[in-house]
MIFI-58304 format. One record per atom (N, C-alpha, C, O, CB): x negated, y, z; residue in three letters. Coordinates in steps of 0.1 Angstrom, whole numbers, padded with zeros to 4 digits, always signed. Atoms other than C-alpha are relative to their C-alpha. Glycine has a CB too. Layout:
<lumnus>
XYZala
...
</lumnus>
This chain:
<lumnus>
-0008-0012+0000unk
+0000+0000+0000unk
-0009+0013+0000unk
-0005+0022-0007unk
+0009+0000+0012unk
+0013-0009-0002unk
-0032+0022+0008unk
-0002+0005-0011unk
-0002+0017-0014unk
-0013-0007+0004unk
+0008+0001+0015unk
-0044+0017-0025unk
+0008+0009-0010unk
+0004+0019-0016unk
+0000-0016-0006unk
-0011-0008+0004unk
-0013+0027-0040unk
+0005+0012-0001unk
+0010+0019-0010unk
+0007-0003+0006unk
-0002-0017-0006unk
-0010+0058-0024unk
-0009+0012-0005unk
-0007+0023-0009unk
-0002+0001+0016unk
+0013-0007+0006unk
-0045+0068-0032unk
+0000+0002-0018unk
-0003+0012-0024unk
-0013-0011+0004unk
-0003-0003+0013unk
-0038+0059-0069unk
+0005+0013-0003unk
+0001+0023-0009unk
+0008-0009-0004unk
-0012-0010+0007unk
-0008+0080-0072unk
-0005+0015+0008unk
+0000+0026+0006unk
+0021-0005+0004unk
+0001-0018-0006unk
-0023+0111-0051unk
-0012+0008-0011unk
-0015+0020-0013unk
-0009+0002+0022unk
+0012-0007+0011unk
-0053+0112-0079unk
+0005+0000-0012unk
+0002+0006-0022unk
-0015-0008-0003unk
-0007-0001+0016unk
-0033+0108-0105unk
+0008+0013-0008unk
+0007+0018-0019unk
+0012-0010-0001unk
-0008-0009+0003unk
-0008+0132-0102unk
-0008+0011-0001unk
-0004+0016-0011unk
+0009+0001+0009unk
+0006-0013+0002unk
-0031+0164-0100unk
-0003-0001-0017unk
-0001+0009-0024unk
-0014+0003+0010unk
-0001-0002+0014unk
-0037+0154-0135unk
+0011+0002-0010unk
+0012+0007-0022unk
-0005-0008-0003unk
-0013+0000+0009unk
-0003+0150-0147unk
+0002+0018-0003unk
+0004+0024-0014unk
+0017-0008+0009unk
-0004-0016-0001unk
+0001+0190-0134unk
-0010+0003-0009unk
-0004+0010-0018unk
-0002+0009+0015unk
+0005-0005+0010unk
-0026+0198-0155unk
-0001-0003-0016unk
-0009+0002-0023unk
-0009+0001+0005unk
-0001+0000+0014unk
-0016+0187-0187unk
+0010+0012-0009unk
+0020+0016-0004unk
+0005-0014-0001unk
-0008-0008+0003unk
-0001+0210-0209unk
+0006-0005-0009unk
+0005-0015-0016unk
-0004+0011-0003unk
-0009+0003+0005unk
+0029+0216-0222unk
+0002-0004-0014unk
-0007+0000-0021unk
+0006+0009+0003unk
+0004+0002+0014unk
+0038+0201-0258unk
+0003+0012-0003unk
+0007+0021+0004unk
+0008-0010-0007unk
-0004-0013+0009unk
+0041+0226-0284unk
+0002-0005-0015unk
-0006-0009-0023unk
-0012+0013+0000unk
-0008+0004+0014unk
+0062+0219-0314unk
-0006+0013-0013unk
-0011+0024-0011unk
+0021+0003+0004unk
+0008-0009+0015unk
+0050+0235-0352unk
+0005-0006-0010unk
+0004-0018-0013unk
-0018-0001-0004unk
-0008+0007+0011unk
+0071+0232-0381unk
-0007+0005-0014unk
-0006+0017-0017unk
+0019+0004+0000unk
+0008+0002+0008unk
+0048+0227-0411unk
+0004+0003-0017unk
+0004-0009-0022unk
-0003-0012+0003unk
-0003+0000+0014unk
+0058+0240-0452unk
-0010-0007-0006unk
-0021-0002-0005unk
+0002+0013-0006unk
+0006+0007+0005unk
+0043+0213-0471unk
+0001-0001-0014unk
+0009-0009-0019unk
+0001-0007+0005unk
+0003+0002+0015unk
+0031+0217-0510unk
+0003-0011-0005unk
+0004-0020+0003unk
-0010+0001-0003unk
+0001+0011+0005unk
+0033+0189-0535unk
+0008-0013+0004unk
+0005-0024-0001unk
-0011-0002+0001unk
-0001+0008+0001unk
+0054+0171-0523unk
+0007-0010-0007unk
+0018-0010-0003unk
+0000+0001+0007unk
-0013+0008+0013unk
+0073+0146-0550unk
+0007-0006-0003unk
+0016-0005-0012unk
+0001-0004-0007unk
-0008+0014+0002unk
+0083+0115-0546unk
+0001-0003+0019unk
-0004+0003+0028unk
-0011-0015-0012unk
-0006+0005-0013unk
+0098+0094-0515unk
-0014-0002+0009unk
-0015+0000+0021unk
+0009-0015-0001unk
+0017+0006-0008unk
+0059+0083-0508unk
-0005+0011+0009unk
-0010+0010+0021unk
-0015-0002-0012unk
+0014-0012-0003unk
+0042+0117-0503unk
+0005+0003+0018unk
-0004+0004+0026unk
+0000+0022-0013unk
-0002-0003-0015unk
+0062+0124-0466unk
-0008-0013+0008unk
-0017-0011+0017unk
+0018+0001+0003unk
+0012+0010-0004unk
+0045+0088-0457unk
-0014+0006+0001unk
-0017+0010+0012unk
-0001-0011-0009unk
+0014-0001-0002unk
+0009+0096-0462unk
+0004+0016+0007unk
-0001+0017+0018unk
-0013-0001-0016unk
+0004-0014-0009unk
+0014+0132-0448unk
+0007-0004+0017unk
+0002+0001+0027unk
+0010+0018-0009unk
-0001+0001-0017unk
+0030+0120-0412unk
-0010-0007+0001unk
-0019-0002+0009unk
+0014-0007+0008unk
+0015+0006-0002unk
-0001+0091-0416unk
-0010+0008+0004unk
-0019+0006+0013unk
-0006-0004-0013unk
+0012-0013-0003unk
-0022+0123-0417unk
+0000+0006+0011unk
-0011+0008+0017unk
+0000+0012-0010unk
-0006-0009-0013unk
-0005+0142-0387unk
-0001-0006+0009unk
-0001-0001+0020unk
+0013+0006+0001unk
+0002+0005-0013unk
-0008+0114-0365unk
-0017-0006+0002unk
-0021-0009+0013unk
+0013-0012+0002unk
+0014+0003+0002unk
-0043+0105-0371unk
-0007+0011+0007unk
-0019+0010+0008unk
-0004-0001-0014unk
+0008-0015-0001unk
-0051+0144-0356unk
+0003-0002+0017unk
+0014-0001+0023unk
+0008+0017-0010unk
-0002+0006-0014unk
-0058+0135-0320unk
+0009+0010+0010unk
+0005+0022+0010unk
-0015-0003+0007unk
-0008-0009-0009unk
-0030+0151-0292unk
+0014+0001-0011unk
+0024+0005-0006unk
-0009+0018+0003unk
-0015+0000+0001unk
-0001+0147-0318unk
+0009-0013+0002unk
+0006-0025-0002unk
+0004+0004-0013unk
-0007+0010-0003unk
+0028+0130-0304unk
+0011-0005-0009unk
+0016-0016-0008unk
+0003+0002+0011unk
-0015+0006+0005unk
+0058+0129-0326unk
-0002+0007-0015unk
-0006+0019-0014unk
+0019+0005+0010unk
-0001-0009+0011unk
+0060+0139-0364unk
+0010-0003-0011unk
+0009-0012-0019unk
-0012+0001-0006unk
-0015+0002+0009unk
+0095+0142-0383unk
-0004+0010-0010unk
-0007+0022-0009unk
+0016+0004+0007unk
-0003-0002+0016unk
+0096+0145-0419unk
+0013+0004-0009unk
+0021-0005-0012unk
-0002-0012-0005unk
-0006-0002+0008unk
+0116+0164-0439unk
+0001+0002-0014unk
-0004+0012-0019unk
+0002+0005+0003unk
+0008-0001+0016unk
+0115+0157-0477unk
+0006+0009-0007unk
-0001+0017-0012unk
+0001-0012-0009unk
-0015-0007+0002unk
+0148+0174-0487unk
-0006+0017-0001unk
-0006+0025-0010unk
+0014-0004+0016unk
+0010-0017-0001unk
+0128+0210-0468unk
-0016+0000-0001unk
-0023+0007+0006unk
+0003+0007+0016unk
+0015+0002+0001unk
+0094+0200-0478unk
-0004+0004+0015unk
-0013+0012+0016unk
-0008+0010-0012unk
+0014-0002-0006unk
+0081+0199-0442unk
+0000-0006+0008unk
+0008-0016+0009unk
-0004+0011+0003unk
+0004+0008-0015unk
+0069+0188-0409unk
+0001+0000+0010unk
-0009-0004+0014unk
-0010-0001+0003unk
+0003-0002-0017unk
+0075+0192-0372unk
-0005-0008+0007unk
-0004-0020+0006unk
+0010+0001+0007unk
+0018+0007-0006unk
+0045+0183-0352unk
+0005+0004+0014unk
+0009+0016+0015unk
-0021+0009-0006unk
+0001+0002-0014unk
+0050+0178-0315unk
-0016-0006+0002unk
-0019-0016-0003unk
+0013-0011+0005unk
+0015-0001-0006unk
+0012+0180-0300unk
+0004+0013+0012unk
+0011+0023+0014unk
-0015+0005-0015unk
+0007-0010-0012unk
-0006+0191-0271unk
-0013+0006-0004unk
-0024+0002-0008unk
-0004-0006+0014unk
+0011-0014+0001unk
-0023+0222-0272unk
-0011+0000+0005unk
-0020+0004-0003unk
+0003+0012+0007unk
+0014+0009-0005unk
-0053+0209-0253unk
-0004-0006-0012unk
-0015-0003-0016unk
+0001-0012+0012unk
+0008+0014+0009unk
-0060+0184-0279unk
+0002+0005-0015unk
-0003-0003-0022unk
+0010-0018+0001unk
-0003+0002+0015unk
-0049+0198-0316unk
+0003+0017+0001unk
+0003+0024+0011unk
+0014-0011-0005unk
-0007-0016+0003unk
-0038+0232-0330unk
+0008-0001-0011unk
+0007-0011-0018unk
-0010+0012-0003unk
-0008-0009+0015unk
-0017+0246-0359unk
-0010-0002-0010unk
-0007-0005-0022unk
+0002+0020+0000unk
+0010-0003+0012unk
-0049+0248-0379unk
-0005-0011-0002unk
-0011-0012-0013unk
-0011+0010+0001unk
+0007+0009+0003unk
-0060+0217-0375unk
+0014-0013-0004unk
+0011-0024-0009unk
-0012-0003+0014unk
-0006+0007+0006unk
-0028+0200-0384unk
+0004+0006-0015unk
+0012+0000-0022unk
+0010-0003+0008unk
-0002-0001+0015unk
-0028+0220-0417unk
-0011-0004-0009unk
-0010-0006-0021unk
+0002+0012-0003unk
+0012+0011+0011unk
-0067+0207-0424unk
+0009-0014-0004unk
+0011-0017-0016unk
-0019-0007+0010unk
-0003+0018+0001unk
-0051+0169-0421unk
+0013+0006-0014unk
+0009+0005-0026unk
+0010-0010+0022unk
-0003+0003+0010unk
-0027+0175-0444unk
-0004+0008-0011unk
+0001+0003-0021unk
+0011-0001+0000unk
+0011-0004+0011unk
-0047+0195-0468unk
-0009-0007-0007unk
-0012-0006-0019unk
-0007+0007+0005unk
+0011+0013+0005unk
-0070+0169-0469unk
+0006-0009-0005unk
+0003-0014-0016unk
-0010-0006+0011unk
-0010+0010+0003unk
-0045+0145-0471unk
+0004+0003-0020unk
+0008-0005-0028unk
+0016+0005+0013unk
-0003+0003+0016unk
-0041+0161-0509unk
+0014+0008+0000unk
+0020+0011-0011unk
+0002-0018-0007unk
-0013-0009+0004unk
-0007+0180-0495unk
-0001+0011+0008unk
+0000+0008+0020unk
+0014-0007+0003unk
+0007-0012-0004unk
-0018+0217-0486unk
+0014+0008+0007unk
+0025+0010+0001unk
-0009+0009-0014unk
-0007-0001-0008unk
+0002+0229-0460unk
-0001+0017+0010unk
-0011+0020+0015unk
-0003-0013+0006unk
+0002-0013-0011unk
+0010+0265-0438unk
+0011-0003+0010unk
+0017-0013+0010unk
+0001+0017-0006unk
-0005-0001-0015unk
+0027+0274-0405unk
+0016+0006-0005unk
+0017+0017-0011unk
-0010+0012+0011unk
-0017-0004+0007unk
+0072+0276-0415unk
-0004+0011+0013unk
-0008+0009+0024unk
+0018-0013+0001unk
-0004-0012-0010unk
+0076+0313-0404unk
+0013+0001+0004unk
+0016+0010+0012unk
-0001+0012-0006unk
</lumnus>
């Protein structure tokens, strides 16, 4: 039970310091066929700190759930950039 206790009293100070997600909805170029939203969420989750990425093909684009600690805006528009589908920040 000791043990237990100790776990969860070191643990938790970390949970408080994680930050909050931060959602980014992504206009994505090129895209054409049913495939291209596949390899571009492939790409967005490959970019370490994102957690969730919904595809819209219909509005060409992306919403990226990441933590701000771990990823940015800029670095989920290299990934799909590189990816071959060049991408900015939906104003």
């Amino acid at each position: 039970m000791r043990r237990i206790i100790t776990i969860l009293l070191t643990t938790l100070p970390l949970a408080a310091l994680a930050a909050t997600p931060k959602a980014v909805t992504l206009d994505v170029a090129k895209m054409t066929c049913e495939t291209c939203p596949i390899v571009v969420k492939k790409a967005l989750e490959k970019v370490p700190g994102v957690s969730e990425v919904k595809m819209d093909f219909a509005k060409k684009t992306a919403t990226v759930q990441f933590d701000p600690d771990r990823a940015s805006a800029a670095a989920l528009v290299k990934a799909t950039t590189d990816a071959g589908f060049p991408s900015t920040v939906h104003k």
